[in-house]
Short mmCIF file of the C-alpha atoms (twelve columns), coordinates in Angstrom:
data_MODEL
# 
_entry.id   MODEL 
# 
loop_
_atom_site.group_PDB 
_atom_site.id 
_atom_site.type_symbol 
_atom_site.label_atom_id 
_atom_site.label_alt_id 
_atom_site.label_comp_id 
_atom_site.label_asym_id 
_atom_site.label_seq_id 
_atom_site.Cartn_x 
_atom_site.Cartn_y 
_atom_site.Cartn_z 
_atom_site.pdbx_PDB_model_num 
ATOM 1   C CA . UNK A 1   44.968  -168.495 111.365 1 
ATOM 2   C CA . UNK A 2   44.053  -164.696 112.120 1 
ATOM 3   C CA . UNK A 3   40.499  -165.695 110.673 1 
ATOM 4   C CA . UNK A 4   40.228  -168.550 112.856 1 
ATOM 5   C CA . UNK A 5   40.292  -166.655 116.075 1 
ATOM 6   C CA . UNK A 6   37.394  -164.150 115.965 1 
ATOM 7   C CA . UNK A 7   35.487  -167.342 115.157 1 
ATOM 8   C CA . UNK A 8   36.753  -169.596 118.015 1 
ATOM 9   C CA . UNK A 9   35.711  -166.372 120.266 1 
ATOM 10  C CA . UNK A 10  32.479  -165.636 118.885 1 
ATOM 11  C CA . UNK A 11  31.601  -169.905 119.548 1 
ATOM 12  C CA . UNK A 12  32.795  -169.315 123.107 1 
ATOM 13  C CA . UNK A 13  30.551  -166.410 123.840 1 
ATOM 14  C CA . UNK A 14  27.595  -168.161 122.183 1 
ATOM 15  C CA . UNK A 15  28.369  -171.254 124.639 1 
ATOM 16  C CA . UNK A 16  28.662  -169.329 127.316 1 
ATOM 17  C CA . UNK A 17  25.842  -167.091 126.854 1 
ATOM 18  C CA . UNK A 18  23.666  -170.638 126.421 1 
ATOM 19  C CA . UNK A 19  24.988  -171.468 129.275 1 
ATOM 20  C CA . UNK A 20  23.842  -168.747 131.039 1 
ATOM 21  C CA . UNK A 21  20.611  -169.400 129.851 1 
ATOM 22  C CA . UNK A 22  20.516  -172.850 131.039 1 
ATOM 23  C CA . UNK A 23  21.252  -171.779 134.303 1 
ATOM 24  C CA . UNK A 24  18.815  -168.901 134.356 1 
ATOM 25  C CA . UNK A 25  15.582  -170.961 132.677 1 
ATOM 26  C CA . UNK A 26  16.606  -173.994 135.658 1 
ATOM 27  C CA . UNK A 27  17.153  -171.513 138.948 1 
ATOM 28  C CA . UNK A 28  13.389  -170.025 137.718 1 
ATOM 29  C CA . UNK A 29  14.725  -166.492 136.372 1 
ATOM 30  C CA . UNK A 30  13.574  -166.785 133.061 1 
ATOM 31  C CA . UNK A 31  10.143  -168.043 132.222 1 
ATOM 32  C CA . UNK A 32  9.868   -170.397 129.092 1 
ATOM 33  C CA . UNK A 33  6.001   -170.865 127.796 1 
ATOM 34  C CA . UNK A 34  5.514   -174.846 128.055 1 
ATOM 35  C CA . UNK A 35  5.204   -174.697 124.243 1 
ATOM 36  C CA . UNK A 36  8.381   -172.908 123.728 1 
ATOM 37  C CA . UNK A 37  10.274  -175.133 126.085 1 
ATOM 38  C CA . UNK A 38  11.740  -178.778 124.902 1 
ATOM 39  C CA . UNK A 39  11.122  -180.105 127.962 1 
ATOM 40  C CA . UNK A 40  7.499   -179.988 128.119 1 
ATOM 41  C CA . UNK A 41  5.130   -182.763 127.198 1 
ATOM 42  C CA . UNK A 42  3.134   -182.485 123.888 1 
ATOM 43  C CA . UNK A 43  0.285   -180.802 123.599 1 
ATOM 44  C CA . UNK A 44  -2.374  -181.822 121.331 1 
ATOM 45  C CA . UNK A 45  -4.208  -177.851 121.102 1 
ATOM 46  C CA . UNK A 46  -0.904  -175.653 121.262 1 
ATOM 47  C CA . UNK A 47  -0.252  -174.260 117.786 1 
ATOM 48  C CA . UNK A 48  2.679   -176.285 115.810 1 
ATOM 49  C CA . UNK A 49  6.114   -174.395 116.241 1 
ATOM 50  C CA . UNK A 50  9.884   -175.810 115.667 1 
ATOM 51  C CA . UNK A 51  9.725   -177.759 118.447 1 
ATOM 52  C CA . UNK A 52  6.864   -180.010 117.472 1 
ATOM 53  C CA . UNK A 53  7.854   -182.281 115.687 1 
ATOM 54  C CA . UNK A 54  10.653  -183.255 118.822 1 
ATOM 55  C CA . UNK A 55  7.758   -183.689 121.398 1 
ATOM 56  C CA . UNK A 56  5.763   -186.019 118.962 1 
ATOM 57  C CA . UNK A 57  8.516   -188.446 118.399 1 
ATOM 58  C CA . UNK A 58  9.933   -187.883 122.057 1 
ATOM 59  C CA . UNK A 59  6.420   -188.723 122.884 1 
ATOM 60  C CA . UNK A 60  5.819   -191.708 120.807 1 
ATOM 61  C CA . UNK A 61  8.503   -193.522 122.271 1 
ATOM 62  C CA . UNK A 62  7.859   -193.314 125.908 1 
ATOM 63  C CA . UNK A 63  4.445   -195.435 126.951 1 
ATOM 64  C CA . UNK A 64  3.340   -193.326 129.391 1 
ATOM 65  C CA . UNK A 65  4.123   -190.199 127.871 1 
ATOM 66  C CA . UNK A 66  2.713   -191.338 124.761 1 
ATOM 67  C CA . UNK A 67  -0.555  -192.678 126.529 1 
ATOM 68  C CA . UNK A 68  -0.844  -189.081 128.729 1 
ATOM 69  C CA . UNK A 69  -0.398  -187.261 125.103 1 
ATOM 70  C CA . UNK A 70  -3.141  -189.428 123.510 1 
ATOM 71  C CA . UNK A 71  -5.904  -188.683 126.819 1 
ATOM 72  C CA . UNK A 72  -5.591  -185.081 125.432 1 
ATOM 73  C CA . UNK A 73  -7.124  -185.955 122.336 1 
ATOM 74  C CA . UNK A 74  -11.089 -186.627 123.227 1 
ATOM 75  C CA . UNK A 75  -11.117 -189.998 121.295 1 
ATOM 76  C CA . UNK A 76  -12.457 -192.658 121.832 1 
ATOM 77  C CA . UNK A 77  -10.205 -195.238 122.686 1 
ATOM 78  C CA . UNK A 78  -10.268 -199.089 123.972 1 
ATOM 79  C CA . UNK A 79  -6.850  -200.082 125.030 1 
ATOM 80  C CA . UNK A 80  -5.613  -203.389 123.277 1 
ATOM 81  C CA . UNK A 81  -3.346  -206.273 124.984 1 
ATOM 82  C CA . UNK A 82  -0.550  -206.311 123.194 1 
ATOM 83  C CA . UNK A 83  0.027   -209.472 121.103 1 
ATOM 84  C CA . UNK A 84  1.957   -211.396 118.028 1 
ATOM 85  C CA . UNK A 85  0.222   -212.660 115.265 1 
ATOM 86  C CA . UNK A 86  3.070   -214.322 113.327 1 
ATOM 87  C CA . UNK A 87  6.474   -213.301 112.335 1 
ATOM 88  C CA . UNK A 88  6.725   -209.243 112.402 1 
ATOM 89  C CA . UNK A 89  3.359   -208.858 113.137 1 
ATOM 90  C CA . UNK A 90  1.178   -207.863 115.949 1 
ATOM 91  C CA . UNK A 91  1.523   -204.446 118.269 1 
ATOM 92  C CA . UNK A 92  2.446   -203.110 121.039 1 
ATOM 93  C CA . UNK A 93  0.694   -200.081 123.459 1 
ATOM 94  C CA . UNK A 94  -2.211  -199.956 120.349 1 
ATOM 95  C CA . UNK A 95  -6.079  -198.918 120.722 1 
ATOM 96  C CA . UNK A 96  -8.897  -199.839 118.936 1 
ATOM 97  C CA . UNK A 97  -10.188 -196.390 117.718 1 
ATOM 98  C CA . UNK A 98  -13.838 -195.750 118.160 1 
ATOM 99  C CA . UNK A 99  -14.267 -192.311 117.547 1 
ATOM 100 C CA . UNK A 100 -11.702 -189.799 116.986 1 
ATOM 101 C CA . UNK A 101 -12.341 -186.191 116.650 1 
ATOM 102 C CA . UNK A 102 -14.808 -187.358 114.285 1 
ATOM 103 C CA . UNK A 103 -16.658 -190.394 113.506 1 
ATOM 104 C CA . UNK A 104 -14.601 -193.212 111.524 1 
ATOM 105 C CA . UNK A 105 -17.230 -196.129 111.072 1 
ATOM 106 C CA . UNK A 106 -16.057 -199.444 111.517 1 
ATOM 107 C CA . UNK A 107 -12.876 -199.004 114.575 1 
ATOM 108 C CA . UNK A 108 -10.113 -200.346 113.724 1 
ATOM 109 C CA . UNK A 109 -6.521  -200.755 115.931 1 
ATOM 110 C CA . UNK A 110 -3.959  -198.488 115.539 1 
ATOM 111 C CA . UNK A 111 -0.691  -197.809 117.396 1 
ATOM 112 C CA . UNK A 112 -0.207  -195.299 120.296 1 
ATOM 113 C CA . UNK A 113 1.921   -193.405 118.293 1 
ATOM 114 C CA . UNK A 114 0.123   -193.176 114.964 1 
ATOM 115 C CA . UNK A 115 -2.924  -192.707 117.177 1 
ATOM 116 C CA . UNK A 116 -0.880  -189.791 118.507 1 
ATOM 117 C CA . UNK A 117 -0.162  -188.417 115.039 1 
ATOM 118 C CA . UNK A 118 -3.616  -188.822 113.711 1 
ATOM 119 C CA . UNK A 119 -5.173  -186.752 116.798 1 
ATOM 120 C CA . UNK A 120 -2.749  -184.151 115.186 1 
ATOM 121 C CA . UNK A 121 -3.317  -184.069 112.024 1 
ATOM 122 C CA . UNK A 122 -6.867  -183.985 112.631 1 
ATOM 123 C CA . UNK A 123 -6.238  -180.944 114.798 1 
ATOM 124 C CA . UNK A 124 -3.857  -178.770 112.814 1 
ATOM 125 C CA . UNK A 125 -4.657  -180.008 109.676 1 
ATOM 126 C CA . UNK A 126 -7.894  -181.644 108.725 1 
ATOM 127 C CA . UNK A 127 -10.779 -179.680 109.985 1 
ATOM 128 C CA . UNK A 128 -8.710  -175.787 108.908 1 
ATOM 129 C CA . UNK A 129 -8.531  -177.177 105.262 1 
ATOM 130 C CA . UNK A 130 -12.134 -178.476 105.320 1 
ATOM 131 C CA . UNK A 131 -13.635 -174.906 106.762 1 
ATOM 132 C CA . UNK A 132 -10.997 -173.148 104.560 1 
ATOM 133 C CA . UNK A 133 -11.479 -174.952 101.063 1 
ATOM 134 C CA . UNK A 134 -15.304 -176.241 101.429 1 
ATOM 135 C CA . UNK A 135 -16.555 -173.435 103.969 1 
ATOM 136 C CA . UNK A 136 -17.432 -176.665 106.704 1 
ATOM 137 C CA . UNK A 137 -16.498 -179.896 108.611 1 
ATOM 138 C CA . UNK A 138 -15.077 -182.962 108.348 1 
ATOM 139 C CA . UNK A 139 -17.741 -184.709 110.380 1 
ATOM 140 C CA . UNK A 140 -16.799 -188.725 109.465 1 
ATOM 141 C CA . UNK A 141 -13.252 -190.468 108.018 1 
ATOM 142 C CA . UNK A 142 -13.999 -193.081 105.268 1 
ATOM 143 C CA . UNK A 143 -11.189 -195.702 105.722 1 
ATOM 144 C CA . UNK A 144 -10.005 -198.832 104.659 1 
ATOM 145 C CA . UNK A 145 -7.970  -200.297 107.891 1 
ATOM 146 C CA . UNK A 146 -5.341  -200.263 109.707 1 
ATOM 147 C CA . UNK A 147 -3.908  -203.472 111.384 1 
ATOM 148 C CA . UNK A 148 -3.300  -206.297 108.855 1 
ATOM 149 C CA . UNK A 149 -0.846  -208.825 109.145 1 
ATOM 150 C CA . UNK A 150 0.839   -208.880 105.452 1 
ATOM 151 C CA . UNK A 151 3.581   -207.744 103.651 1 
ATOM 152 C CA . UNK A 152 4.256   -204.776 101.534 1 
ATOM 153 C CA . UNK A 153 1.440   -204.455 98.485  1 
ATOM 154 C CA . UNK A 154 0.150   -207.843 99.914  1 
ATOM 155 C CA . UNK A 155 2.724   -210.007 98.281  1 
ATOM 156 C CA . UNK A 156 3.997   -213.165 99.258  1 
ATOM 157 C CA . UNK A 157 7.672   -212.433 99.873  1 
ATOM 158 C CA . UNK A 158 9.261   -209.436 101.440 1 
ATOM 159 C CA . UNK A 159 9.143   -206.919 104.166 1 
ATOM 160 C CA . UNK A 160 6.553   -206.493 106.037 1 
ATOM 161 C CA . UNK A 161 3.907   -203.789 105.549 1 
ATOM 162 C CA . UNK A 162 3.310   -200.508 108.435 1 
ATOM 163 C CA . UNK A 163 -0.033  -202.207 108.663 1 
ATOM 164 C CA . UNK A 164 1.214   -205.180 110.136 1 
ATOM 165 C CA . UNK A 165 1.886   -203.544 113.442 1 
ATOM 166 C CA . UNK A 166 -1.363  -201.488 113.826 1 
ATOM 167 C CA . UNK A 167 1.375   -198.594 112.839 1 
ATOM 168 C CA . UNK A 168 -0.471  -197.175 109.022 1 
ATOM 169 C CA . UNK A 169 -3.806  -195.948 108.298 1 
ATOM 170 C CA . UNK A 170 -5.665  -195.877 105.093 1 
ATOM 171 C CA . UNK A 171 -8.135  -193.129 104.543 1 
ATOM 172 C CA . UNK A 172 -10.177 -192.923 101.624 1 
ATOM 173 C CA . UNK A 173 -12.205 -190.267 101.919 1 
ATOM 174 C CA . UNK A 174 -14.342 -187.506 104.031 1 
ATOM 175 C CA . UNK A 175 -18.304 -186.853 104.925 1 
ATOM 176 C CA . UNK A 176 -18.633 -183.230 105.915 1 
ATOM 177 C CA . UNK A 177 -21.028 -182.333 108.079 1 
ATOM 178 C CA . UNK A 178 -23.598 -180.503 105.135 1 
ATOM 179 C CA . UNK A 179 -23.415 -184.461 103.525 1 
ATOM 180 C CA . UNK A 180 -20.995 -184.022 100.923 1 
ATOM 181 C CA . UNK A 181 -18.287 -187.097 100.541 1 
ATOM 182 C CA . UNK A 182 -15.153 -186.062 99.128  1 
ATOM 183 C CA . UNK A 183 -13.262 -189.203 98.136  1 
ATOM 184 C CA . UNK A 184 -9.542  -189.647 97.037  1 
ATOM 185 C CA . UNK A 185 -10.896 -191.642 94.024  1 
ATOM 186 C CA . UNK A 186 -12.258 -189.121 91.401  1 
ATOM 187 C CA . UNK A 187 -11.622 -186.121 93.703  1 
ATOM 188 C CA . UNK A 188 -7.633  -186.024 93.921  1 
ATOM 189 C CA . UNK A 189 -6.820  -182.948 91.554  1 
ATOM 190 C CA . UNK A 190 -5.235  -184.590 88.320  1 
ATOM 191 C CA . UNK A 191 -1.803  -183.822 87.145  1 
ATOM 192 C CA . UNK A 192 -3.044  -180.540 85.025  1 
ATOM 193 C CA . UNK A 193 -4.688  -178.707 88.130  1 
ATOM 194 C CA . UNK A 194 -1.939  -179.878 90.263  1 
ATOM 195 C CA . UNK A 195 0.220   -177.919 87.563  1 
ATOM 196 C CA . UNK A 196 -2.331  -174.776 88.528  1 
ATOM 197 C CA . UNK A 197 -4.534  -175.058 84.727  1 
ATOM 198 C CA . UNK A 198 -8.159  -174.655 85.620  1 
ATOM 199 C CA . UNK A 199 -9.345  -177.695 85.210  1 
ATOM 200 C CA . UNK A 200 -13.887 -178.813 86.096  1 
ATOM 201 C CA . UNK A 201 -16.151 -176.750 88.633  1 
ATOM 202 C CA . UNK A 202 -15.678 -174.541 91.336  1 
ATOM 203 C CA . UNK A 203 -16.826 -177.243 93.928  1 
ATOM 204 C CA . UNK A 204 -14.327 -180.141 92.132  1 
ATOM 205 C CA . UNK A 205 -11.513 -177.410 92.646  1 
ATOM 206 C CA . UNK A 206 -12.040 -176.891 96.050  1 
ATOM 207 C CA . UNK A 207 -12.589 -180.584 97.194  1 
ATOM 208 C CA . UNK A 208 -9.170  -180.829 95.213  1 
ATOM 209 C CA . UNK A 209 -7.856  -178.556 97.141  1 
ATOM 210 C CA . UNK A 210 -8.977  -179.514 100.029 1 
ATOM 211 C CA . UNK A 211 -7.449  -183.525 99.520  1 
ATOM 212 C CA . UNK A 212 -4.274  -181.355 98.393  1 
ATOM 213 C CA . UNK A 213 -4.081  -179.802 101.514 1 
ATOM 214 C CA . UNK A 214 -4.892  -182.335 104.045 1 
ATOM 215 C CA . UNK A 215 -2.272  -184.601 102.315 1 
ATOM 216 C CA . UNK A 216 0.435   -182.310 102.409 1 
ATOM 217 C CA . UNK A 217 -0.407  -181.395 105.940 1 
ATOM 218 C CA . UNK A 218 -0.003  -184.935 107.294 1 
ATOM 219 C CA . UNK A 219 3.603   -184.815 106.379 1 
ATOM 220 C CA . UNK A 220 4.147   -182.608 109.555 1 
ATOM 221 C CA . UNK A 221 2.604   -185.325 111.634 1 
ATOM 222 C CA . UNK A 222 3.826   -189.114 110.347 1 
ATOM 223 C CA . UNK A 223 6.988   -190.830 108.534 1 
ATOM 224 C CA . UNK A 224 5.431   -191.495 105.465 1 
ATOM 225 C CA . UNK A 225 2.598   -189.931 103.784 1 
ATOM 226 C CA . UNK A 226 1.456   -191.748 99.843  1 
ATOM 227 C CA . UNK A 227 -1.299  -190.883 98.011  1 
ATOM 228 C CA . UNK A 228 -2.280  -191.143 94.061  1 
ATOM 229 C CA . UNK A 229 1.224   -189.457 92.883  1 
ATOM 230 C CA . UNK A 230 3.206   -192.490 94.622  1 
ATOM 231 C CA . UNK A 231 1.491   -195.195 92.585  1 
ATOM 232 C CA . UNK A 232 -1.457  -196.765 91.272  1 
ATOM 233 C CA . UNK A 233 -1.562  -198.917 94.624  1 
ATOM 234 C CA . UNK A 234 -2.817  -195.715 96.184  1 
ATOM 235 C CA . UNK A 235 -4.971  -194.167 93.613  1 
ATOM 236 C CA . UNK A 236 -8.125  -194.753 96.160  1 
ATOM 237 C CA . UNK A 237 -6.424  -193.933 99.519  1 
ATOM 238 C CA . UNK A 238 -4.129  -192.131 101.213 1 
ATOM 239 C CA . UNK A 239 -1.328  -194.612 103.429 1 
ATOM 240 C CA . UNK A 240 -0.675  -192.763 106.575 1 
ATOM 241 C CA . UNK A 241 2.346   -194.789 108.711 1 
ATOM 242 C CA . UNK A 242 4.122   -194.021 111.528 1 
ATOM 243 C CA . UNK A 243 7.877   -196.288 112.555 1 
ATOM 244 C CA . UNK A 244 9.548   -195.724 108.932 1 
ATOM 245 C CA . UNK A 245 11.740  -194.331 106.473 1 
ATOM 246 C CA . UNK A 246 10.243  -190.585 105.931 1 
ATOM 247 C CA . UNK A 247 7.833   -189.855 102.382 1 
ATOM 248 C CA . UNK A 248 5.792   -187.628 101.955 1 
ATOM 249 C CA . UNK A 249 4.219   -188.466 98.342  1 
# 
C-alpha cells in the first residue's frame, strides 16, 4: 500500500498538468504547429510524425474531410456516383483516377480513402526511394486495377475481395523518368539478397532495393500491404487495400 501512493500522486499531477494544457492550447496561450496538433486536418506535404497515421484514418472516414484531404493531392480525379453492382460490391465517395502524382495509364476507380493513402505513399514514400536507390523518378505506375467485383483470389465462394469496393490497388511496376521499368516480376530481390548475400548487378540491387523500400513504406499508409513473400498470387504485383484487417507482407 505505501508503494501505491506515490503512484496514485504522480497520475494526479500528470492529469492535472494535461489538464492544464488543455486549457492553455484552447484559451490560445500555447501555440501547437497544425502538424503537431490532433485536431488539425491531414496534410498531404507535412512530414509523417506520430500523429499521422490518426489524421489519415480520422480522415478517411469523414466525406468531406476525406474529399478536402484528397484536393491537396494535385491528382487528377473524376468523382464517381456511388453505386452497387451485386452483393458486397460497388463503392461509395470513389474517383476514377486519371493522373496521380504521376501518370498511371489506363484510370481506374478507387476509393476516397485508398485514394487518400496512395497520394501518401506516393509522397513520403515512392518518389524518396526512387531518387535514393536509382538516383531519379518515378514518372508512370504500371498497374493491374482496382475495382472488380469478385471474391478473394477470384474464387467462386467466399468473402469478398478489397477490390470489390474500389478499396485495393494492384501495382506492378514503375517507368522512371530516364525510361527504365522496374517491375515486381523479375525485379523483387529473391530470398538470398533479402537475407543481405550479394546477389546480380549493381543496377538489379538497387531496383531491389528500391521495390524493397517502396513496399515496406506503404505499410505506413494502408491496412494491408502483400507482395511476392505473401504468396505466389502476388509474385507479379503488389495488393495495396485500404478497409481491412492490417498486413504488411
Amino acid at each position: 500500500m505505501p508503494a501505491a501512493r506515490p503512484r496514485s500522486i504522480a497520475l494526479l499531477f500528470f492529469m492535472l498538468l494535461a489538464a492544464f494544457a488543455a486549457w492553455a492550447w484552447r484559451a490560445g496561450a500555447i501555440t501547437v504547429p497544425d502538424r503537431w496538433n490532433p485536431w488539425a486536418p491531414l496534410r498531404i506535404d507535412d512530414t509523417p510524425n506520430l500523429l499521422t497515421r490518426y489524421k489519415l484514418e480520422r480522415a478517411s472516414a469523414d466525406r468531406d474531410a476525406c474529399r478536402m484531404a484528397l484536393a491537396q493531392a494535385g491528382m487528377r480525379l473524376s468523382p464517381l456516383e456511388d453505386r452497387s453492382t451485386g452483393p458486397g460490391c460497388g463503392f461509395d465517395h470513389a474517383y476514377l483516377v486519371e493522373r496521380s502524382s504521376v501518370g498511371v495509364g489506363t484510370p481506374f476507380a478507387l476509393s476516397c480513402r485508398t485514394a487518400l493513402s496512395l497520394a501518401m505513399w506516393e509522397r513520403h514514400v515512392l518518389q524518396d526511394a526512387a531518387q535514393s536507390h536509382l538516383g531519379t523518378r518515378v514518372a508512370r505506375i504500371e498497374h493491374l486495377g482496382s475495382y472488380a467485383c469478385r471474391n478473394l483470389y477470384g474464387r467462386a465462394e467466399g468473402r469478398r475481395s478489397r477490390h470489390a469496393t474500389a478499396d485495393a490497388l494492384d501495382i506492378a511496376g514503375f517507368v522512371l523518368e530516364d525510361g527504365r521499368r522496374v517491375r515486381v516480376l523479375g525485379d523483387w530481390p529473391p530470398p538470398a539478397a533479402q537475407a543481405g548475400a550479394p546477389t546480380g548487378h549493381g543496377d538489379a540491387q538497387a531496383e531491389a532495393a528500391f521495390l524493397r523500400a517502396v513496399h515496406e513504406g506503404a505499410c505506413a499508409h494502408f491496412d494491408a500491404v502483400l507482395g511476392p513473400d505473401y504468396n505466389a498470387a502476388h509474385a507479379d504485383h503488389f495488393h495495396f487495400d485500404r478497409g481491412g484487417g492490417r498486413i504488411c507482407r
